[in-house]
C-alpha positions as CSV (number, residue, x, y, z in Angstrom):
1,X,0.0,0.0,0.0
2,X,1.3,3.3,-1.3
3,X,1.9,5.6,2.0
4,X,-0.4,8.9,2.7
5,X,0.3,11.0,5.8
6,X,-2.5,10.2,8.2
7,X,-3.9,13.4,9.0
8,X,-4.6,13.0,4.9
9,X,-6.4,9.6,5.6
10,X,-8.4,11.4,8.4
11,X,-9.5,14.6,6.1
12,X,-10.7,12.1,3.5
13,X,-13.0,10.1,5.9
14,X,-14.3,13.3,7.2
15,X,-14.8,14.6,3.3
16,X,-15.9,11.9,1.7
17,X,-17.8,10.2,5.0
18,X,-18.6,11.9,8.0
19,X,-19.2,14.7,7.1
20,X,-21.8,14.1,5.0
21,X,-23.2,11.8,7.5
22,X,-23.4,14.7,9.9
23,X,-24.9,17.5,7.3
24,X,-27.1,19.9,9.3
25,X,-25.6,19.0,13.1
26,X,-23.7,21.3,14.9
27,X,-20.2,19.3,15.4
28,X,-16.7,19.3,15.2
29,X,-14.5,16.8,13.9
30,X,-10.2,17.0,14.2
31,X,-7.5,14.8,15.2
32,X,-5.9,16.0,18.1
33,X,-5.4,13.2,20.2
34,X,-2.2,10.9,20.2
35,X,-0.3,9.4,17.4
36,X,2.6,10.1,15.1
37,X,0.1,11.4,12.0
38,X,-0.6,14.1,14.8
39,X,2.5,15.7,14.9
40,X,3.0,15.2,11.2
41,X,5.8,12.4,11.9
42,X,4.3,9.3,10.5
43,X,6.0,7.2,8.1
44,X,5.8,4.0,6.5
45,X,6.4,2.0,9.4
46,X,3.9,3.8,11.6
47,X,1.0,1.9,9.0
48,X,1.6,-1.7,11.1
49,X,-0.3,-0.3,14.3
50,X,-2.5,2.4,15.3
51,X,-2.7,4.0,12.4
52,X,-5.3,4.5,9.8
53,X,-8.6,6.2,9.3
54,X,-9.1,7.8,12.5
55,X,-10.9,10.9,13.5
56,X,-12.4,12.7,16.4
57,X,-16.1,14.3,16.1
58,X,-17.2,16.6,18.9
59,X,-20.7,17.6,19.5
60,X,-22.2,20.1,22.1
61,X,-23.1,17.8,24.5
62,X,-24.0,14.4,25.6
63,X,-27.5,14.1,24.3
64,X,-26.2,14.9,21.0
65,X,-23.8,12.0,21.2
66,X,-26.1,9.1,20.4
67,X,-27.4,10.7,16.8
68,X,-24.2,11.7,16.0
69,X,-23.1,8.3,16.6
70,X,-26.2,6.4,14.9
71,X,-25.2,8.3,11.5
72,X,-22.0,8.2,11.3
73,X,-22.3,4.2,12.4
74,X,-24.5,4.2,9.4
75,X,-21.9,5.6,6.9
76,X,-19.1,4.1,8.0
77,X,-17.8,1.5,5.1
78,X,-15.9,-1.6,6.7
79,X,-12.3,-0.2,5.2
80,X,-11.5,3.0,3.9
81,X,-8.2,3.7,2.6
82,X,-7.7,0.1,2.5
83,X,-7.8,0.2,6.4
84,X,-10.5,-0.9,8.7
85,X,-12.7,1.8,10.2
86,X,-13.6,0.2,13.5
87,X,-11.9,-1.1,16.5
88,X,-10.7,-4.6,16.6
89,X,-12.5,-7.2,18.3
90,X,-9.8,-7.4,21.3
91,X,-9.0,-3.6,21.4
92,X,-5.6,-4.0,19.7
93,X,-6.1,-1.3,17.3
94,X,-7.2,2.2,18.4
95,X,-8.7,2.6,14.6
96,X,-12.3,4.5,14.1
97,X,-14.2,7.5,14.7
98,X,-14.8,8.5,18.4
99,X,-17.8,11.1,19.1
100,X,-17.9,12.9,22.5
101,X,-19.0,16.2,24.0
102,X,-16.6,18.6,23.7
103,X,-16.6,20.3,27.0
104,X,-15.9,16.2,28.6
105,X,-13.3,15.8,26.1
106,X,-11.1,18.5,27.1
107,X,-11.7,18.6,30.8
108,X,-10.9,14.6,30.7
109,X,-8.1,15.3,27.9
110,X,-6.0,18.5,29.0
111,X,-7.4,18.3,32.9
112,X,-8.2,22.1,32.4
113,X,-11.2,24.1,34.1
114,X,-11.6,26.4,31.2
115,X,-9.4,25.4,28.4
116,X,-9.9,29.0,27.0
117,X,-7.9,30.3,30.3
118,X,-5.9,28.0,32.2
119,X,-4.1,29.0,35.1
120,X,-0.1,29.6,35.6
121,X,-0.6,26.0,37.9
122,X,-2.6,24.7,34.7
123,X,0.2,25.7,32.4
124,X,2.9,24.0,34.2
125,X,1.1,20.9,35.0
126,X,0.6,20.0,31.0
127,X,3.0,17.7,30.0
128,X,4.6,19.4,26.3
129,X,3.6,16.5,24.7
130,X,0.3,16.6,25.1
131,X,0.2,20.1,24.0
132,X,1.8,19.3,21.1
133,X,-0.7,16.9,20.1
134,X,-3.7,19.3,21.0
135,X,-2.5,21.9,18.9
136,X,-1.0,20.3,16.4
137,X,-2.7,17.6,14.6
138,X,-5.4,19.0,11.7
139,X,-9.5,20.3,12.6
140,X,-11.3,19.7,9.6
141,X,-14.4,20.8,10.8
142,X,-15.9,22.9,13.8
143,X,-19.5,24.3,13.7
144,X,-19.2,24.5,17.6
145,X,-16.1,26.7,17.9
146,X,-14.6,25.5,21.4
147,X,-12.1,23.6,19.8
148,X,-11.0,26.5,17.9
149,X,-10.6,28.6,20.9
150,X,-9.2,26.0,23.1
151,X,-6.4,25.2,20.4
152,X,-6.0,28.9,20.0
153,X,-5.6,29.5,23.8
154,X,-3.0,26.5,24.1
155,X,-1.0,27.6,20.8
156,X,1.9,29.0,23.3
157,X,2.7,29.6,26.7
158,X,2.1,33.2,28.1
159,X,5.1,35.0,28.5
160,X,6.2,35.4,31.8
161,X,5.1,31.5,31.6
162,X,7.6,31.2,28.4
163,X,10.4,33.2,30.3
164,X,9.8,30.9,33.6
165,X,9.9,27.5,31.8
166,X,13.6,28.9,29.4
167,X,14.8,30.1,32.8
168,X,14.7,26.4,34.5
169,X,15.7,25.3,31.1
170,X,19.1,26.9,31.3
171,X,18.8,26.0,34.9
172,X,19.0,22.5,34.3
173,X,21.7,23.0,31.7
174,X,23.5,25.2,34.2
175,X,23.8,22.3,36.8
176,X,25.7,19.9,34.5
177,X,27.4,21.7,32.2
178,X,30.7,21.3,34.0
179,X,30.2,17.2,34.5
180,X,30.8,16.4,31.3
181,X,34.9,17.6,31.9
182,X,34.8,16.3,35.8
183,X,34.0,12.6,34.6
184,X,36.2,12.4,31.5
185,X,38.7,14.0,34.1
186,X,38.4,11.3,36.6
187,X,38.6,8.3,33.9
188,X,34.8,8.2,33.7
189,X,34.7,7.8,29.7
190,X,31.1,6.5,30.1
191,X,29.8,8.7,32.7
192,X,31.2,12.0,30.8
193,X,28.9,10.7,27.6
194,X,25.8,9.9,29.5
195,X,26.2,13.9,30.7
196,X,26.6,14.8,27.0
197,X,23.3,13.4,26.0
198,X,21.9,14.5,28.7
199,X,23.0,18.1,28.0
200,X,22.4,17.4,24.2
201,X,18.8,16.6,24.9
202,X,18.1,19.8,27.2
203,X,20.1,22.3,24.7
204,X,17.3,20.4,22.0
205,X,14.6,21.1,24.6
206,X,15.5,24.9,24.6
207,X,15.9,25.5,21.0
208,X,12.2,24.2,20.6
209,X,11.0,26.4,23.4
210,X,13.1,29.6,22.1
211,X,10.9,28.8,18.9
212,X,7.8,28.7,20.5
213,X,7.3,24.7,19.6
214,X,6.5,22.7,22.5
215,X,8.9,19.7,22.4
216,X,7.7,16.2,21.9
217,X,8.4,12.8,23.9
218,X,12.1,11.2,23.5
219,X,10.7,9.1,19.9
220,X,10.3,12.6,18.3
221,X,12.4,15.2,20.3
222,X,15.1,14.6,17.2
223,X,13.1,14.6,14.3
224,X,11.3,17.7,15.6
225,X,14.8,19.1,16.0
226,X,16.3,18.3,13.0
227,X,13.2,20.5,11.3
228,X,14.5,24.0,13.2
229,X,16.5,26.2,10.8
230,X,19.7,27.5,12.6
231,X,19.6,25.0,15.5
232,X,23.1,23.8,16.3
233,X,22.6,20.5,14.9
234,X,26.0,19.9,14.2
235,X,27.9,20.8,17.4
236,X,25.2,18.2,19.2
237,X,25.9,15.4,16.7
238,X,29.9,16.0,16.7
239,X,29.6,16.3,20.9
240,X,27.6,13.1,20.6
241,X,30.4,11.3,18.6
242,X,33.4,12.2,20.2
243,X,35.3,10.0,21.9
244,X,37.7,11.8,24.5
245,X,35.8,14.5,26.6
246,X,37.6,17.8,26.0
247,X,36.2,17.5,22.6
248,X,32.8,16.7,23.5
249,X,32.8,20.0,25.8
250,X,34.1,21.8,23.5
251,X,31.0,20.8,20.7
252,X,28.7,20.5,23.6
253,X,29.6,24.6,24.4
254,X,29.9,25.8,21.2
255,X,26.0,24.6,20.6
256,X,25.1,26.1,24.3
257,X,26.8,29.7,23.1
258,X,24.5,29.1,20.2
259,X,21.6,29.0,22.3
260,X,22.4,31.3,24.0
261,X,22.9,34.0,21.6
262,X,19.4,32.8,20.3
263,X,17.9,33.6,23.5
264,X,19.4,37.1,23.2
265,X,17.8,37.7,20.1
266,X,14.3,36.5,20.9
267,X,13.8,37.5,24.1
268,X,15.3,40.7,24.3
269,X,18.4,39.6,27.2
270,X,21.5,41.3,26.9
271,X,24.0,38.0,28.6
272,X,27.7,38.1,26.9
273,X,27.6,34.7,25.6
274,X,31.5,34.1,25.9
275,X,32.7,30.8,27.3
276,X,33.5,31.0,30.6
277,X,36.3,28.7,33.0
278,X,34.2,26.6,35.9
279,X,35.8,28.2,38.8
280,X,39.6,27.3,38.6
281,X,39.1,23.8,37.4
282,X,39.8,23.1,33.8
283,X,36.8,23.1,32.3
284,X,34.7,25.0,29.9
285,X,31.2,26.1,30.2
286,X,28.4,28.7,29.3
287,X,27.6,29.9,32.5
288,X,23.8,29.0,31.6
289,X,22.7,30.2,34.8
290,X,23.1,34.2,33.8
291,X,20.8,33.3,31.4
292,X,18.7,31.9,34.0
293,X,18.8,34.7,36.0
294,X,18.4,37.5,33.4
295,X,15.3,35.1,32.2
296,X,13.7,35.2,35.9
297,X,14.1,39.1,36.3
298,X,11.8,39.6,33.7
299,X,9.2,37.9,34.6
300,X,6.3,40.3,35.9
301,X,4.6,38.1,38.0
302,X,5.9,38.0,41.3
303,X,4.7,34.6,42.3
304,X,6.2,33.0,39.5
305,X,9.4,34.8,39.8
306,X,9.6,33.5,42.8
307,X,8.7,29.9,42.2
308,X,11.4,27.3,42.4
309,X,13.4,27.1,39.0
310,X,12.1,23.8,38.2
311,X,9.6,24.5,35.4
312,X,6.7,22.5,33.6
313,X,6.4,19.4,34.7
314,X,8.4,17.8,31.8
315,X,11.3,19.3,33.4
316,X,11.5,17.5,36.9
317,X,9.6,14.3,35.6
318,X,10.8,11.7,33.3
319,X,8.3,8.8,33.5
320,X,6.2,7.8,31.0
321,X,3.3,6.3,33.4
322,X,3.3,10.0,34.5
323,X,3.5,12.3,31.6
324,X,0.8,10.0,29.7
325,X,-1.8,11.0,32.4
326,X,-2.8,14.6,33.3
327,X,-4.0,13.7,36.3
328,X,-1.5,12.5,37.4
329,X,1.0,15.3,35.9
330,X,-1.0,18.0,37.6
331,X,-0.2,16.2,41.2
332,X,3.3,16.3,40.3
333,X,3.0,19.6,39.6
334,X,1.4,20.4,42.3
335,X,3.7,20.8,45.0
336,X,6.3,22.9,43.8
337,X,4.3,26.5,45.1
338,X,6.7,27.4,47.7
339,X,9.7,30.5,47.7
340,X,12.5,30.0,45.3
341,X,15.8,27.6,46.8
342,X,19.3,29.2,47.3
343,X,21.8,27.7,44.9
344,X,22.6,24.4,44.4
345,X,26.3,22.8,45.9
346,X,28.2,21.0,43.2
């Protein structure tokens, strides 16, 4: 079978199917939920599971749902695109149209109040992968105009939000940076390239959020990366695949001065971006937390100035089980309220 994106798939079921089906109802129909085809990454190999003719319809509410559901049950052929349109018999495939109300998807979806105005708690509780998804992915339809707003409302953090999140950012650079010369130092070949990727992955992180993209799980941090003009792909890929440790620091800082002239130039900071000794040891760093700190002073709101640098939740958690549930990010979240820490001893 010759290979069409999947958000294509989806538009021509809605075209050619459900739409139809739902002629004179008040609906919307999108896909913003998970998948690869949301975020425009799919390829060949995503076709062998979960992938297909899927779509999303939304209607105003609950009693609505049924006759929504009756017609487009109705229209529905067996296959389309070669595919089959329903869920399999023992739930392995995720295939098929789902109908809900909208208001119950995106309470149950993004775990928001009002997803037209969440909260500076909201914001920082809602892993970057999910907001990816919700405001990526393709609406092909909305006769409601919720989804619309909501997606519109989620397109990018706020900015004193934006400035707190690249401030814990270069906060968590800041607290490594230096490892990557202590290990190779001490004979720690292995220990000094964990830190590299490590720092690689959190200078990738920063580049997306200095372009206002919210960065995706590990599967697609890279190939959403690779697809940022001027990003320092080559200083990460050289620190990656060096094998004595003065010249990963050297690529690792060299991509880090990168960043942080970008920050300079899209936020408006004013942070010499020279390299800088770690104290008098020998080894060669940014100094990524004056870029923290000129982030954090100007940030207007005084209770998130004064929050602990630890960010959005993707910043301070790294399980799955977690970051898969917004329930269960927002009580992560959730405790991180109090004054901002002194420094941390390294």
């Amino acid at each position: 079978m010759t290979f069409t994106p999947g958000l294509a798939v989806s538009r021509r079921l809605h075209d050619q199917v459900v739409g139809p089906a739902l002629r004179g109802r008040p609906y919307a129909a999108a896909r913003v939920d998970t998948g690869s085809d949301v975020l425009g990454f799919d390829t060949t190999r995503s076709m062998d599971h979960d992938w297909g003719p899927r779509l999303q319809v939304f209607v105003a509410d609950r009693n609505a749902a049924a006759g929504a559901r009756a017609a487009i049950d109705a229209a529905l052929p067996a296959t389309f695109h070669g595919l089959p349109t329903r869920p399999s018999a023992d739930g392995g495939e995720r295939l098929g149209v789902t109908v809900d109300a909208l208001d119950d998807y995106l309470r149950d979806s993004l775990g928001l109040a009002d997803p037209a105005r969440p909260t500076t708690t909201e914001w920082l509780a809602l892993p970057t992968q999910r907001l990816a998804e919700f405001t990526g992915g393709a609406v092909f339809h909305d006769g409601l105009g919720g989804l619309t707003a909501a997606r519109a409302a989620l397109a990018c953090y706020p900015d004193d939000v934006w400035r707190y999140v690249l401030a814990a950012q270069w906060t968590r650079i800041d607290q490594e940076e230096p490892f990557v010369g202590r290990c190779g130092e001490a004979g720690d070949d292995l220990g000094s390239r964990i830190v590299a990727a490590r720092l690689a992955r959190d200078l990738m992180r920063l580049w997306l959020l200095l372009e206002r993209r919210y960065p995706p799980y590990a599967k697609w941090l890279g190939t959403a990366f690779a697809r940022l003009p001027g990003a320092p792909h080559d200083a990460l890929t050289a620190a990656l695949a060096a094998t004595d440790w003065r010249e990963r620091e050297r690529h690792l800082v060299a991509a880090a001065v990168r960043a942080g002239e970008r920050t300079n130039e899209v936020l408006g900071t004013a942070v010499d971006p020279t390299p800088v000794r770690f104290h008098d040891r020998p080894y060669t760093v940014l100094g990524a937390a004056r870029f923290a700190a000129a982030l954090t002073a100007t940030i207007t709101d005084p209770g998130l100035r004064d929050r602990p640098p630890v960010g959005a939740v993707d910043q301070f958690v790294d399980s799955t089980d977690v970051l898969a549930h917004v329930g269960r990010a927002r009580a992560a979240a959730g405790g991180f309220e109090g004054p901002r820490s002194g420094p941390n001893e390294r």
